[in-house]
N, C-alpha and C positions, 0 to 999 in steps of 0.2 A: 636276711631281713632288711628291707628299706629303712630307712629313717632320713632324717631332718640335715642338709649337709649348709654348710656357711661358713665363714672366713673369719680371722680374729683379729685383731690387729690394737695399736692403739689403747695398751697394756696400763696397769695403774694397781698401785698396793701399799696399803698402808698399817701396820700394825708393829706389836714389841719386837724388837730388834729386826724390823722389815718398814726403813723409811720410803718407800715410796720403789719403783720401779726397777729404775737401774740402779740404786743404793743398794739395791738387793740381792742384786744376779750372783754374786759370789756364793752368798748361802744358800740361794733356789738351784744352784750348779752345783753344790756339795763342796765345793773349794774350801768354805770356812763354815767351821758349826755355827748352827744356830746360839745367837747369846741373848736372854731376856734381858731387854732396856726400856725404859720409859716411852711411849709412845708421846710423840710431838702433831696436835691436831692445829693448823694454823686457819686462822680467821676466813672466812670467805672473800677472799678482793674479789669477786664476780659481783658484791650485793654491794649496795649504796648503805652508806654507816646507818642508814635507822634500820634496815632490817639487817643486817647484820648482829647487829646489838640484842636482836631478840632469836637470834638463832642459838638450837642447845647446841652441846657435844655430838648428835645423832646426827643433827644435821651438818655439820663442820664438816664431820667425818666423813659422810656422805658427797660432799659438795669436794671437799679435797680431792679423793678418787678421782671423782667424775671427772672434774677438770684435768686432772693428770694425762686421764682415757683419753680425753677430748680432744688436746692439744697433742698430745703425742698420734693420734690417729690422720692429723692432718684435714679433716673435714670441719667445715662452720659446726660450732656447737648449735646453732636456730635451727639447722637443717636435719638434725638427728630424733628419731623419734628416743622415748626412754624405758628403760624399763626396773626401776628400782625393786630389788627383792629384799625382804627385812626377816629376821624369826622374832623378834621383839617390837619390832617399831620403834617409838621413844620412851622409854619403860621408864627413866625417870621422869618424865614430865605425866605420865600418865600415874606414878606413884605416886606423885607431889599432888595431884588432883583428889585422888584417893582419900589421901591424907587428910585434904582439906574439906571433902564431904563428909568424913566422919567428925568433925571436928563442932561443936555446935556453932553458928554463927557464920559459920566458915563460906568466905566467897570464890569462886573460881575468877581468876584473870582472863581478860579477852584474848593474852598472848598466850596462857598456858593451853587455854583449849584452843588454839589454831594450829599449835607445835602438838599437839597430843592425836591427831587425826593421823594415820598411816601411810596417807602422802606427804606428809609435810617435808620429807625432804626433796621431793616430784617438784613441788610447788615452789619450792624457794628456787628450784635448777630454774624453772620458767622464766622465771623472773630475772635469776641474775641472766643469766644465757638469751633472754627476750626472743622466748622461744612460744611458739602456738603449734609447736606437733603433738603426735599424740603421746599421752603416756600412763603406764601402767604400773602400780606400785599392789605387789603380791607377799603375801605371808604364807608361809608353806611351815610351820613348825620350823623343825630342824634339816628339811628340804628344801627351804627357801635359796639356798644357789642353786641347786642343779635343776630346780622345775623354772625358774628366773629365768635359766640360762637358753633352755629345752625352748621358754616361752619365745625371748628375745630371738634365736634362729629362727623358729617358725612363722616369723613373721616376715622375710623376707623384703627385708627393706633395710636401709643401714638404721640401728641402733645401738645408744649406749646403754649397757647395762652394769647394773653395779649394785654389789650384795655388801651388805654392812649392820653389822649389830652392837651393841656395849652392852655393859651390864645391866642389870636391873637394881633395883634396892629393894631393901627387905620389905616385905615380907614374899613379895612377888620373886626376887632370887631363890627363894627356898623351890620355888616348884620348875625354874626355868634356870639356872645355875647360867652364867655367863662370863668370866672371871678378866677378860680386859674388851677393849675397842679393839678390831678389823672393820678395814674392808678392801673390798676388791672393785675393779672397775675395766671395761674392756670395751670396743666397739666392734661390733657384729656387721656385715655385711654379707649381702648374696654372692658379691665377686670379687676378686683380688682386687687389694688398692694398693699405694706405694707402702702405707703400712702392716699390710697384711705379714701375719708370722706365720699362718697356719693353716690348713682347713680342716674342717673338725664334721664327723658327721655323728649325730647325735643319736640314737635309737632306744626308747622307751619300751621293756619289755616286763612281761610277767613273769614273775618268779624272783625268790630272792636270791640274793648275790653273799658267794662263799666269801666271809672275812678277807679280808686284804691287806696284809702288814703296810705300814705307811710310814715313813722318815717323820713326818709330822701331824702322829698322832698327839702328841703332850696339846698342839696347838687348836688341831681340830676339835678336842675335848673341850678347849677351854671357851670356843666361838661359833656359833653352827656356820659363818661367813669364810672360815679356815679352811671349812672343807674344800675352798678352789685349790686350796695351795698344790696338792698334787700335779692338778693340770698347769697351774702356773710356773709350777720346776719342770711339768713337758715341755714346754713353750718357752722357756729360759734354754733347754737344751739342745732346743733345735731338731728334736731329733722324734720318728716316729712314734706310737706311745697307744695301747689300748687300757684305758681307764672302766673301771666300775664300780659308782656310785650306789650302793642300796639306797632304797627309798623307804619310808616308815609304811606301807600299803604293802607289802610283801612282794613289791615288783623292785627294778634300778633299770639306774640309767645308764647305758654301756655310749661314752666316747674314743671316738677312733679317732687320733689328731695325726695328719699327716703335712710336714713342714713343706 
């Protein structure tokens, strides 16, 4: 079966006990277990201090990644098209809205609802990155990486993509469980660059996909943005690797990553 093939490179991860890229290669290689630690989200230097100040956790988080991807892929951030994939969006700011419409009297802020719309962390890249490419900011449930991902290759142009969720607050975590902050971040390309680690050919099929034991199930559980972690310990190990994703439609997405 054909499918979708592209380059990976220009790597980025951020979550409990996984600071950032190469902070993390020892655990994504199996050398040292995984250890739950605080997760450290830092400020966005890409944004001039007044929007920064109005950015949440969603987007921090979001913007950390990307930058990581960006800078380690070697290519201008303005030049890269995007493709943010979310399963929550910014659930606490959309909570806090909530909140405040049932509330009598109650006003929404001009900040809350510009950070509550599902690009908002698209929009703030544009800006710190003074970027006018195109970009795409997708919610897929708890598909939201691998249909991101599926999206980003098929487009066949270099792109950052980057998958990132947090928790929600109650009463919205009851139906969406989310239990810390991920995310992932990568840049796609149609052909080898000097940061290329991999090529991956992607292929969307019918039918679902038999259980798969995974090293970091406790994580996946706890993020639908975890789910990369599989591919991202391929790509840590350099080494050949046929993955498969189920999908909630009764199909998956089988990746073939060849280093």
């Amino acid at each position: 079966m054909s499918g979708v093939t592209c380059h990976i490179g220009g790597l980025a991860l951020l979550g409990p006990g996984l600071p950032g890229w190469a902070a993390s290669q020892a655990v994504l290689l199996g050398e040292q277990p995984w250890q739950d630690a605080p997760i450290v989200v830092p400020p966005p230097a890409m944004l001039a201090p007044t929007e920064r100040r109005r950015t949440s956790l969603v987007v921090r988080l979001a913007l950390a990644a990307s930058t990581e991807a960006a800078e380690a892929s070697g290519l201008a951030p303005d030049t890269l098209e995007t493709v943010f994939a979310s399963s929550n969006g910014d659930g606490a700011v959309v909570g806090a809205i909530l909140e405040t419409l049932a509330t009598p009297g109650g006003e929404v802020s001009p900040t809350q609802f510009h950070n509550s719309v599902h690009n908002a962390a698209a929009g703030y890249w544009g800006i710190g990155a003074h970027s006018t490419q195109p970009s795409i900011s997708i919610g897929c449930h708890l598909d939201s990486f691998p249909l991101g991902l599926l999206h980003a290759a098929a487009r066949q142009v270099p792109v950052l993509f980057c998958a990132y969720d947090a928790p929600l607050p109650n009463p919205l975590a009851e139906l969406q469980p989310t239990e810390f902050p991920f995310a992932m971040a990568c840049v796609v390309t149609p052909e080898p660059t000097a940061a290329t680690r991999a090529r991956l050919t992607l292929r969307y099929c019918v039918g679902e996909a038999a259980p798969a034991a995974s090293p970091w199930q406790v994580l996946e559980r706890g993020n639908p943005a975890a789910r990369a972690l599989p591919l991202l310990a391929a790509l840590a190990a350099g080494r050949p690797a046929q993955l498969t994703l189920p999908l909630l439609d009764g199909a998956r997405l089988e990746i073939e990553v060849t280093p």
